[in-house]
N, C-alpha and C positions, 0 to 999 in steps of 0.2 A: 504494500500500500504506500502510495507516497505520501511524503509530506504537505501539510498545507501551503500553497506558496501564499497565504496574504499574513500580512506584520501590520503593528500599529507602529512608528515610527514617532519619537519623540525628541525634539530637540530643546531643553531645558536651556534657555539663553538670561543673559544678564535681567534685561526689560521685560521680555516678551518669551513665552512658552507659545512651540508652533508643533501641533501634531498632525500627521497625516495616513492615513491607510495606504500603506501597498497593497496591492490588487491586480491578478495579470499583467502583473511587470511592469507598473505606473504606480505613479502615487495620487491618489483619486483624490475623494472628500478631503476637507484639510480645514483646520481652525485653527486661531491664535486665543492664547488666553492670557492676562499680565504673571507675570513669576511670582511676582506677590501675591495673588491670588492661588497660583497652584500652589506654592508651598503652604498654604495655610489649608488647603480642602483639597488634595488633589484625588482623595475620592470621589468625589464630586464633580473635579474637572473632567476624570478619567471614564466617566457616569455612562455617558452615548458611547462608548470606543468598549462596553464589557465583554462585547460576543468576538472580539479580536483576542487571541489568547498567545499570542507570540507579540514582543516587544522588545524592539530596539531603539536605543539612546543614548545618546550624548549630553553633556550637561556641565557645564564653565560656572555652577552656582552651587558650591557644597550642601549647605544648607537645606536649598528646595530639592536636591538631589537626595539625602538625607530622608528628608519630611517622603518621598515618593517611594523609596525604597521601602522606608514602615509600614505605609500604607498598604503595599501589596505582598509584604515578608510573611504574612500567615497564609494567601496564598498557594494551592495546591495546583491554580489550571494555569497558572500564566508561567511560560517559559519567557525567560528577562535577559537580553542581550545586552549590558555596556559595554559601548565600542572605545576601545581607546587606542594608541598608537601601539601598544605591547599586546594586544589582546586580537588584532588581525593578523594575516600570514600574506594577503597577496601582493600589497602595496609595501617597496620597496622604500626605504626609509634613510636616507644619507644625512643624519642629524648624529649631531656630538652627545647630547640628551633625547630621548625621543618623550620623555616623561613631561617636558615643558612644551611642546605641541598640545596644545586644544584640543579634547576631543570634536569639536564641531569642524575644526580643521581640518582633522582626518576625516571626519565624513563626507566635507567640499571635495577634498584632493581625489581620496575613494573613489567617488563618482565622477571626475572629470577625467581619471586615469582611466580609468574602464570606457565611460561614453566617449569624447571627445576625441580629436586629432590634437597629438602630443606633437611640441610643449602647448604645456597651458598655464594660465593665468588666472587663476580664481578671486573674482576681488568679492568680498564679503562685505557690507554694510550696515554697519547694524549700532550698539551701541560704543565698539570698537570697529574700526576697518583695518579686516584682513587682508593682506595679498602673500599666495599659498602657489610656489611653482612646482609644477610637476613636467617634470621629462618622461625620456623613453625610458630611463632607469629607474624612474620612481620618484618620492617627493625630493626637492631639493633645498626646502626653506623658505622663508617669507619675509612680510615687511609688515609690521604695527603701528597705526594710528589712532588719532580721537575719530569716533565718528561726529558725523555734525552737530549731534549734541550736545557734543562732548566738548567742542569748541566754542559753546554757547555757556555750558557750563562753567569750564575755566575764565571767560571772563566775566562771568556771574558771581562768582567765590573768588575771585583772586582777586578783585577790586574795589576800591570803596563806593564808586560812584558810577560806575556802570550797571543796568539793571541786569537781571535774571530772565533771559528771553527760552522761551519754547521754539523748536525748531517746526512748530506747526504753527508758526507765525508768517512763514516764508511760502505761506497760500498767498498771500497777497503781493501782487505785481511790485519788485524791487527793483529801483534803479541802483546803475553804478554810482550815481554820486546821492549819495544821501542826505539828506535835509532834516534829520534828528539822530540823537544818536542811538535810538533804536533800527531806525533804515540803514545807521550806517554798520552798525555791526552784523546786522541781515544782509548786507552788502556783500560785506566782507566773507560771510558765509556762501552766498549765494554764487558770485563771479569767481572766488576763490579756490572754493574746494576742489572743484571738479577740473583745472589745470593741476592742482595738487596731486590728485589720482593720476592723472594723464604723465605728469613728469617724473611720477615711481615707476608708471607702468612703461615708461621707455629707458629708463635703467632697465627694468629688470630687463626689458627683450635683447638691449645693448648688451649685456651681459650673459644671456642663455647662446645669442644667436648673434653673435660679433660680426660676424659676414651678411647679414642680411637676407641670406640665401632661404633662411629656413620661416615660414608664418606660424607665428604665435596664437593661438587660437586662448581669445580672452572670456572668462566666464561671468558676468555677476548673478549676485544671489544677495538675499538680505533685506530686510523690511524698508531701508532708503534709496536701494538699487534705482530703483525707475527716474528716480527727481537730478541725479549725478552719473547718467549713462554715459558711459563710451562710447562712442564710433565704432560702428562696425561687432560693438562686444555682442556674445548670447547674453539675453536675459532666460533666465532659471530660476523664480525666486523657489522652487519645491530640491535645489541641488544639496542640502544637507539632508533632509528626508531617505532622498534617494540612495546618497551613499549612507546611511544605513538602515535603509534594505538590502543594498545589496552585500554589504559588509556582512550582515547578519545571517543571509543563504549562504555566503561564502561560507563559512564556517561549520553551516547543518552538513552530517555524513547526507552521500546521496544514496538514496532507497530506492 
């Protein structure tokens, strides 16, 4: 008899908890819930998703991680995957530590390694922005930034006189020259970030592919992906999901 192939796939993130079903080799239905909210009731989060009894996860927040793990530890039907950089076999790993990689990392890389035309470029969005290269040999390392909140943030807290702006402020039409100093700092996020991405993401291709000869195949993913697109990039915002579903078959014997 074989195995079931659908998983509920869970990526337990800073801000935001995003789960999705694997299903005939997609990831179908999909919800977001705040992390704060799942670590405090993630029985209840988990409520609609009962009749999935295989689960795979990632998770950058001990705690809510923690709080999910109690939840379903008396458990007898759910089989529970975390994925983490020691814990898979197929993805090739050229890191000095592989233990300070992100599991959410691994499951971008996962799935760009397996789907895509290598090299690739995983840039991830979210309340950090990741960028995650993977070659023909496997992952090679990345680059860590604020994401754009995060840049709202710090000059929210590190200043005396500058306000505290939400990056869902930047729905409304900003110019480059601003005329208070809350348009100016939405400015600055606005016109800025996204040559920021662009000037990592031509290191890193100057760097994989010095001759030029070879294209770079760029991924994004991640709840801010769409508002700071790339040229030319895939958009995927379901590519953490996916690499662990497939992370998680990798690993089942096959029957």
């Amino acid at each position: 008899m074989k195995a079931l192939r659908n998983c509920l796939c869970l990526d337990i993130g800073n801000t935001t908890c995003r789960l999705g079903a694997w299903e005939d080799g997609a990831i179908g239905e999909q919800a977001s819930i705040p992390t704060s909210q799942f670590a405090a009731e993630p029985e209840l989060s988990l409520a609609s998703w009962k009749h999935i009894k295989q689960i795979s996860y990632c998770s950058v927040v001990p705690d809510a991680e923690k709080s999910f793990q109690t939840a379903l530890s008396a458990s007898k039907e759910h089989k529970i995957f975390s994925l983490t950089a020691e814990k898979q076999f197929t993805l090739p790993i050229d890191y000095p530590s592989v233990k300070e990689i992100g599991s959410d990392r691994i499951a971008n890389s996962y799935a760009a390694f397996k789907k895509y035309k290598l090299p690739a470029v995983v840039i991830d969005l979210g309340t950090a922005t990741t960028f995650d290269v993977i070659t023909e040999t496997g992952y090679a390392g990345g680059v860590i930034v604020p994401g754009p909140q995060g840049f709202l943030d710090f000059l929210g807290t590190r200043t005396a006189l500058l306000p505290h702006l939400s990056y869902h402020d930047c729905s409304q039409k900003i110019n480059a020259i601003g005329k208070s100093t809350m348009e100016a700092i939405l400015s600055g996020l606005q016109f800025g970030y996204l040559p920021m991405l662009q000037g990592i993401l031509d290191s890193i291709t100057q760097e994989i592919c010095p001759s030029g000869k070879k294209r770079v195949s760029v991924i994004q993913t991640g709840g801010e992906c769409e508002r700071f697109l790339i040229e030319d990039a895939i958009l995927n915002k379901a590519l953490t999901l996916e690499g662990l579903a497939m992370a998680y078959f990798d690993q089942q014997p096959r029957i």
